[in-house]
C-alpha positions as CSV (number, residue, x, y, z in Angstrom):
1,X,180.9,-72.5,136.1
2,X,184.5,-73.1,135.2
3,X,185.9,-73.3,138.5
4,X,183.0,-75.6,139.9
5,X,184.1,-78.0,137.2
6,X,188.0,-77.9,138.2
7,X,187.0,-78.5,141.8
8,X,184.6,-81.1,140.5
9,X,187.5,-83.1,138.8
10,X,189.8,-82.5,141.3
11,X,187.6,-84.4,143.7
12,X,187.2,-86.9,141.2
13,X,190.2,-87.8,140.6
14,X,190.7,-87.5,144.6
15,X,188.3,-89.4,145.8
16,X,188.5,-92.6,143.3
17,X,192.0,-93.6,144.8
18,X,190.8,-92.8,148.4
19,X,188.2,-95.3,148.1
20,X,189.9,-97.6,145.8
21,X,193.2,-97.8,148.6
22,X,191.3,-97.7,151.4
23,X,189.1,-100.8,150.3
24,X,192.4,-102.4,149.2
25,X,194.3,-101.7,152.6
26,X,191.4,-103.0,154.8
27,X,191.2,-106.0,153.1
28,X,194.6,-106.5,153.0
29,X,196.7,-106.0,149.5
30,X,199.1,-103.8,151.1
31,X,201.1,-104.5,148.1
32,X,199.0,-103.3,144.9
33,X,197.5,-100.4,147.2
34,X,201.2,-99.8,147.0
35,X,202.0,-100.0,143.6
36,X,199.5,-98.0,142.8
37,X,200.8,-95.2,145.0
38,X,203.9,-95.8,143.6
39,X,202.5,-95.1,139.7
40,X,200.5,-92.1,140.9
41,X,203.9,-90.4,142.2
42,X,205.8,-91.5,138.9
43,X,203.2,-90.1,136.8
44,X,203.2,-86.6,139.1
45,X,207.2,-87.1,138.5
46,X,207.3,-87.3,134.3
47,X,204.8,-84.1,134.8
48,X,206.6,-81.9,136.7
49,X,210.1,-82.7,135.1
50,X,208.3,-82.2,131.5
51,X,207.1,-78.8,133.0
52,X,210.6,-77.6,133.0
53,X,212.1,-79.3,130.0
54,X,210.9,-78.3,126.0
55,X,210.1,-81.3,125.0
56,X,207.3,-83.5,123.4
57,X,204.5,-82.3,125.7
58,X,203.5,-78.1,126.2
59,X,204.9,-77.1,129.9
60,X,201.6,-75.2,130.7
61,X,199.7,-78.7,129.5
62,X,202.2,-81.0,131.9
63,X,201.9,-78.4,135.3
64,X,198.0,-78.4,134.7
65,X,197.8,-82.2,134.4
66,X,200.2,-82.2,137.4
67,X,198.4,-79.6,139.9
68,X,194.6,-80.7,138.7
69,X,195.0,-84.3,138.5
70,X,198.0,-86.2,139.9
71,X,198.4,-84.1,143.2
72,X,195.1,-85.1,143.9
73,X,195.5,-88.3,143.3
74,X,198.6,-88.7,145.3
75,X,196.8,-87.2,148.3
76,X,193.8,-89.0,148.2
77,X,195.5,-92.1,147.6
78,X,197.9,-91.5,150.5
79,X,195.2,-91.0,153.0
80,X,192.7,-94.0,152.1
81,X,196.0,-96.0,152.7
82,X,196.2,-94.6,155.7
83,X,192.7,-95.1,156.5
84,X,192.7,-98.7,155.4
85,X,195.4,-99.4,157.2
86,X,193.8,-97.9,160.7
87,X,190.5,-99.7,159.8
88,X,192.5,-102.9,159.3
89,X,194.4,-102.2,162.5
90,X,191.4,-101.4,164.3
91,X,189.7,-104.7,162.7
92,X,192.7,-106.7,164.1
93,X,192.5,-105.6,167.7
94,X,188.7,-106.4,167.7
95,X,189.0,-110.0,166.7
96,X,191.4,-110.8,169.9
């Protein structure tokens, strides 16, 4: 039961970004799909540096956050970019 939640989550918080930066690269706001990215990776950042440093937050606490919820993230939001940006590619060539 456990583990079918963690991979439940874990495609959660996967595939919201995928869809989210794929819809924003197609239509065309390179620039918050971007940022976005950007704040994903920054979070995973603070996690894994407050995994090895004693302070404020538990170091089990910030690599679980890390592995179950920002490496997702950062890998689902990387490739709906990537998709939205063949889509809008592919979108681009057809109108010619």
């Amino acid at each position: 039961m456990t583990q079918g939640m963690v991979l439940g989550g874990m495609l959660l918080f996967a595939g919201l970004p995928f869809a989210l930066l794929t819809y924003l690269m197609r239509s065309g706001q390179s620039g918050l799909a971007l940022t976005i990215v950007s704040i994903i990776g920054a979070t995973l950042a603070m996690f894994i540096y407050a995994s090895g440093r004693p302070f404020g937050i538990d170091p089990v606490l910030a690599m679980m956050i890390a592995m179950l919820a920002c490496i997702p993230a950062l890998l689902g939001s990387t490739a709906g970019a990537f998709l939205g940006w063949l889509l809008r590619r592919q979108d681009d060539r057809s109108v010619k």
